[in-house]
VOBA-1610 file (N, C-alpha, C; in pm, whole numbers, padded with zeros to 5 digits, always signed):
BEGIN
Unk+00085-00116+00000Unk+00000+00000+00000Unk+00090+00123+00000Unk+00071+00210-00072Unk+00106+00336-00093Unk-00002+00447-00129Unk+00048+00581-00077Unk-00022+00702-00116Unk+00054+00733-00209Unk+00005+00858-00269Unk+00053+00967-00372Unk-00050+01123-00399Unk+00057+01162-00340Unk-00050+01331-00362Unk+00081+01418-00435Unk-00011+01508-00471Unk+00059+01614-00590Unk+00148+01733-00508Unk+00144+01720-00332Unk+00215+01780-00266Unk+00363+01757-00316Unk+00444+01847-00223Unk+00588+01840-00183Unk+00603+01713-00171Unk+00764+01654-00181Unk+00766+01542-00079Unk+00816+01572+00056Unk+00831+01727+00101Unk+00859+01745+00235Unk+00733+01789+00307Unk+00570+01785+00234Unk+00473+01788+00281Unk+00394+01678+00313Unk+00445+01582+00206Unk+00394+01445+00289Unk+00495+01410+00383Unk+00605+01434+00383Unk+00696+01358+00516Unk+00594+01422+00628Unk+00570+01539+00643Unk+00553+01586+00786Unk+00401+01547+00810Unk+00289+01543+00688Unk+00182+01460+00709Unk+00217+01317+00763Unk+00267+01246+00703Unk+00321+01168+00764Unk+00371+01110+00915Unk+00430+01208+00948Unk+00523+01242+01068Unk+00387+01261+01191Unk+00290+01355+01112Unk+00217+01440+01212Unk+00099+01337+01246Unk+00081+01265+01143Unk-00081+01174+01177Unk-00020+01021+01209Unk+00097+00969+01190Unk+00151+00832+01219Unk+00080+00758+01097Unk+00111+00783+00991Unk+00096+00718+00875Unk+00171+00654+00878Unk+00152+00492+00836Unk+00226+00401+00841Unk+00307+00315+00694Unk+00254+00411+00587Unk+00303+00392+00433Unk+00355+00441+00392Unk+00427+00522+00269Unk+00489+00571+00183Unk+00379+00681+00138Unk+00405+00805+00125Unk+00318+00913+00003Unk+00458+00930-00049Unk+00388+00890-00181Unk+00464+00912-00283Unk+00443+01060-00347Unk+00552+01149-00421Unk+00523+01313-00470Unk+00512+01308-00611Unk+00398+01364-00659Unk+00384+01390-00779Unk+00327+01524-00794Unk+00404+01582-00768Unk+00468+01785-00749Unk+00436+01799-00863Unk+00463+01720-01015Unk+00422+01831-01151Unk+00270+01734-01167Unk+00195+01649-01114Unk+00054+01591-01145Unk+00089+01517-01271Unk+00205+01484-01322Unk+00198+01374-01394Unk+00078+01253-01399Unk+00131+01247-01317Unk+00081+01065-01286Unk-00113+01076-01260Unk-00122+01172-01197Unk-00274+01201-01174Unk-00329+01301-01298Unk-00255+01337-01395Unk-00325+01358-01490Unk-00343+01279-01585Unk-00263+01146-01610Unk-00238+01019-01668Unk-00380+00935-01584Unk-00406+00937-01496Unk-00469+00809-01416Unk-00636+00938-01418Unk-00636+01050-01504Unk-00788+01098-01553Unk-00828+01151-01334Unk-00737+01193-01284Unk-00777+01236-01123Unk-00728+01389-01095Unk-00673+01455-01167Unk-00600+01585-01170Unk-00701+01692-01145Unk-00748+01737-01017Unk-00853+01897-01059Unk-00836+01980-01078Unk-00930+02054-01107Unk-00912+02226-01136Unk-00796+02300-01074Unk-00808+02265-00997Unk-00704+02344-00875Unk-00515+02296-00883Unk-00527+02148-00951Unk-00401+02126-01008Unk-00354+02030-00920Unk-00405+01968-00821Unk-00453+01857-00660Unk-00477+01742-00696Unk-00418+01631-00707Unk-00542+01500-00762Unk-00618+01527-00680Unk-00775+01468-00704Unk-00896+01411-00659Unk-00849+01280-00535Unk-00907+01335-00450Unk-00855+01174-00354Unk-00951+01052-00426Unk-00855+00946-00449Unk-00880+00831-00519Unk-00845+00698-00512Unk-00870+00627-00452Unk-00801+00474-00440Unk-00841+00368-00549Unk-00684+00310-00561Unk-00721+00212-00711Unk-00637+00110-00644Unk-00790-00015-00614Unk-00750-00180-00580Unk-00681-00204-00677Unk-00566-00318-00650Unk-00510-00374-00761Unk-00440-00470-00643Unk-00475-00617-00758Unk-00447-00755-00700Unk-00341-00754-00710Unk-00282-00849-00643Unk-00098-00927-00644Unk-00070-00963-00781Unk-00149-00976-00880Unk-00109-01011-01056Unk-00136-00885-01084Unk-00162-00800-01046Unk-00140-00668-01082Unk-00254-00588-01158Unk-00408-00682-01141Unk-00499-00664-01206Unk-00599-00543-01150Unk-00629-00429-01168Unk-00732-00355-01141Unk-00844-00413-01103Unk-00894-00403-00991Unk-01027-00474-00882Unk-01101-00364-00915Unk-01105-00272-00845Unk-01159-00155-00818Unk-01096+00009-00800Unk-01205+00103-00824Unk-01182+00215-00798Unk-01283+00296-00733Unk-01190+00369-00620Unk-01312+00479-00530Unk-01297+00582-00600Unk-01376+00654-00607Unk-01364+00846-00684Unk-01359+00921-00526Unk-01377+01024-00533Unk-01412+01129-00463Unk-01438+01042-00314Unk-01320+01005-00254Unk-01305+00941-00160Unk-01331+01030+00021Unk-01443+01027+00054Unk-01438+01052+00237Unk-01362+00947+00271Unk-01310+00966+00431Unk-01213+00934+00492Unk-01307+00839+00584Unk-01385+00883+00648Unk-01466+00821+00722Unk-01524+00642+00659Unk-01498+00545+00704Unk-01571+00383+00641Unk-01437+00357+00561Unk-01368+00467+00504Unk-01345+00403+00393Unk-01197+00280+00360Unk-01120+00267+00497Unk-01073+00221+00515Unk-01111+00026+00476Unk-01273+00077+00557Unk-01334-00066+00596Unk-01420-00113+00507Unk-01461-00005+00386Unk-01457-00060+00230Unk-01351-00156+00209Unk-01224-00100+00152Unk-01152-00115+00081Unk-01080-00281+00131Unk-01117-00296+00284Unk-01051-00437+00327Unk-01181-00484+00284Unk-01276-00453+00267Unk-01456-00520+00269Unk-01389-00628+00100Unk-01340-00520+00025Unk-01339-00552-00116Unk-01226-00656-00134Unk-01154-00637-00010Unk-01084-00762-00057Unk-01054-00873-00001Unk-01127-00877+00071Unk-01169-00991+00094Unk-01226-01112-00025Unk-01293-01034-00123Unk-01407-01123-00177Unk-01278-01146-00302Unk-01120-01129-00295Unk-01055-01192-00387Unk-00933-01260-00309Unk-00928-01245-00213Unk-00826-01301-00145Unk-00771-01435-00100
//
């Protein structure tokens, strides 16, 4: 599991640092990658977005416009049913 936001990477370290995140945010500072993966907004921010993908590397699922709240307990919900 990994993040990726269009921050600094010295803005996710300290997110990081500050909430006890226990993964990697990865920096994509010019939105490459989130303008490639169709998540890039107006504002130039990806869209918060999570994209399942199995151990063969296959796309399961995708959340859009992700709250924080459940959504943890989605995302183990979903995988369960391939695991």
């Amino acid at each position: 599991m990994f993040g990726c936001s269009t921050d600094a990477a010295e803005v996710n370290q300290r997110f990081q640092q500050e909430l006890g995140v226990h993964f990697p945010i990865l920096s994509d500072e010019g939105g490459e990658a989130a303008r490639e993966l169709g998540i890039l907004g107006d504002t130039g921010h990806a869209k918060r977005t999570t994209f399942l993908v199995d151990a063969a590397g296959v796309l399961r699922r995708v959340w859009y416009d992700v709250k924080v709240d459940g959504h943890a307990a989605a995302v183990a919900t979903a995988t369960e049913s391939f695991s």
